[in-house]
BALOBA-1460 file (C-alpha; in Angstrom, 3 decimals):
// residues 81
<rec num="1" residu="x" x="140.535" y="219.530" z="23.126"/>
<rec num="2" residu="x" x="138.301" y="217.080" z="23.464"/>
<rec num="3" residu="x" x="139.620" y="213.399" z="24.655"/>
<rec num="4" residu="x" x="138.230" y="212.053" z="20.715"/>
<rec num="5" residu="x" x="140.078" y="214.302" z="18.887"/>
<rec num="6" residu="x" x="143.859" y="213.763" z="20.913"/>
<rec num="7" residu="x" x="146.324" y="212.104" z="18.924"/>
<rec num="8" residu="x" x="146.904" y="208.410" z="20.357"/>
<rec num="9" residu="x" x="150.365" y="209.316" z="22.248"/>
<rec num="10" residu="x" x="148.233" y="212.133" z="24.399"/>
<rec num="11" residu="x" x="145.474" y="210.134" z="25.072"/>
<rec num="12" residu="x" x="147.994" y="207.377" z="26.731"/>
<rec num="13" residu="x" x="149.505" y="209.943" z="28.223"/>
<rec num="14" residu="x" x="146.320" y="211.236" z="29.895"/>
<rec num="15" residu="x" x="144.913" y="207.464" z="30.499"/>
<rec num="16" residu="x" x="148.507" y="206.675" z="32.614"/>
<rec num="17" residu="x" x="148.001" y="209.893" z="34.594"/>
<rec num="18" residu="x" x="144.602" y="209.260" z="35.833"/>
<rec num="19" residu="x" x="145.949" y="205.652" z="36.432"/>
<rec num="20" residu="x" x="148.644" y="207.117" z="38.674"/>
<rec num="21" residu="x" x="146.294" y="209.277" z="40.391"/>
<rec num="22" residu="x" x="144.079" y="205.994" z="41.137"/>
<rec num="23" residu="x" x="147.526" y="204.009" z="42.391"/>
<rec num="24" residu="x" x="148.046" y="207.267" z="44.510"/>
<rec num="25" residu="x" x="144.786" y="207.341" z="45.848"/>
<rec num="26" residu="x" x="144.360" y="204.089" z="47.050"/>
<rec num="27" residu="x" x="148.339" y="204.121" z="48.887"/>
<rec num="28" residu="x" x="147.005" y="207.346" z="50.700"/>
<rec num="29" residu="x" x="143.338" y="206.447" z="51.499"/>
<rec num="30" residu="x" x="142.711" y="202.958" z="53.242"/>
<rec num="31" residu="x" x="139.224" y="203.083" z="52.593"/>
<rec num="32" residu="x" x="139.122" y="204.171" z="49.035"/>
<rec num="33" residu="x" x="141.637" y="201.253" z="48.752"/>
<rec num="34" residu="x" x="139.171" y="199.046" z="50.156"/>
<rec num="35" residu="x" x="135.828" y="200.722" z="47.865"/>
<rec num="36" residu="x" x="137.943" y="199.861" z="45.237"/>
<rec num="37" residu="x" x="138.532" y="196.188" z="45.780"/>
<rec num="38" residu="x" x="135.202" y="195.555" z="47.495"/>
<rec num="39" residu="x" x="132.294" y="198.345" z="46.213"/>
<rec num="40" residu="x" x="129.798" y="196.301" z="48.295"/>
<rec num="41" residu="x" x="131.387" y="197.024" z="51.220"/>
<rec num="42" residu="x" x="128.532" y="197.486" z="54.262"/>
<rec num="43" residu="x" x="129.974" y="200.066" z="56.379"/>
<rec num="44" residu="x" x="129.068" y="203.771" z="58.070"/>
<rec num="45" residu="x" x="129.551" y="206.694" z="56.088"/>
<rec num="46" residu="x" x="129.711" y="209.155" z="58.567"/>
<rec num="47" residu="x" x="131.445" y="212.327" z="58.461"/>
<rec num="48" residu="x" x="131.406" y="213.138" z="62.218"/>
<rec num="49" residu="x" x="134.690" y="210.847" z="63.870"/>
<rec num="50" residu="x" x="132.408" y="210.785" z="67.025"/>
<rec num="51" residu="x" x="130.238" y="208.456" z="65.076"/>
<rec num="52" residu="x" x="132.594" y="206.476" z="62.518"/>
<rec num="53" residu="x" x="131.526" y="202.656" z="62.340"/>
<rec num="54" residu="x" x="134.265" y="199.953" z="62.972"/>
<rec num="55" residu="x" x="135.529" y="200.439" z="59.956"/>
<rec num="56" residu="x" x="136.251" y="204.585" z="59.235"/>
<rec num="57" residu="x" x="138.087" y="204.297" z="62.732"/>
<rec num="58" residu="x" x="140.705" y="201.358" z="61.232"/>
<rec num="59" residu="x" x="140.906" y="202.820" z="58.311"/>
<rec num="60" residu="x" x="141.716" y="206.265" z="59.761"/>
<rec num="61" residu="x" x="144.374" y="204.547" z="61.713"/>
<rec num="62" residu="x" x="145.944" y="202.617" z="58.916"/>
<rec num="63" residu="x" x="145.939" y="205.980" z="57.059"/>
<rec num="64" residu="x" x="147.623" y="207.939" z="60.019"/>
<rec num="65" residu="x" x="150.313" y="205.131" z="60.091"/>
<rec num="66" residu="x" x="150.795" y="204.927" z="56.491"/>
<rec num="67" residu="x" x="151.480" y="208.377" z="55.715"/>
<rec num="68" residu="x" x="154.332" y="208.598" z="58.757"/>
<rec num="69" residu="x" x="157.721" y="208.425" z="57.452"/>
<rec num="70" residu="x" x="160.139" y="205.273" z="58.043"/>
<rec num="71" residu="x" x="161.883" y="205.998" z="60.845"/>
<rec num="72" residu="x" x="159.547" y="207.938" z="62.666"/>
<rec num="73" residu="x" x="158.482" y="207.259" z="66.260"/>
<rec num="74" residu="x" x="154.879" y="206.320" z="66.317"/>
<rec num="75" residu="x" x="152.741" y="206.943" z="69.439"/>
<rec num="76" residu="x" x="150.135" y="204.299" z="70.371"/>
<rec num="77" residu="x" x="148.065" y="204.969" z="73.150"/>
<rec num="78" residu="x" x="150.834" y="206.404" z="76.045"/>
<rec num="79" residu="x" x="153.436" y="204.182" z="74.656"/>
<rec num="80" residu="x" x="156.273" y="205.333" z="71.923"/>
<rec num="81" residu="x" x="157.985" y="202.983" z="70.050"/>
């Protein structure tokens, strides 16, 4: 059915889960966080980590740390904390 026709409870309903999916999105991914609060963002867009700009490594990084549960040991460099 198309999104016109819905009665206005299943349209909500549809609008808050693609909202959720955004809110999701931008917790999981640092850098569609970031496209999201600044779309003129200057940076590499590189697929190939052996050539990510400044800012695909950090947000990489903030991603790997992000998605580790509390409590976990994280492993920077050859230290553990």
């Amino acid at each position: 059915m198309e999104s016109k026709n819905l009665p206005t409870d299943q349209l909500r309903d549809r609008v808050e889960k693609a909202w959720l999916q955004h809110i999701k999105l931008c917790q999981d991914n640092f850098l569609y966080f970031v496209k999201e609060v600044w779309p003129d963002i200057v940076m590499k867009q590189e697929t190939d980590p052996d050539n990510w700009g400044h800012h695909q490594i950090m947000a990489h990084e903030f991603t790997k740390i992000a998605s580790q549960k509390k409590g976990a040991h994280y492993q920077y460099a050859s230290t553990t904390y």
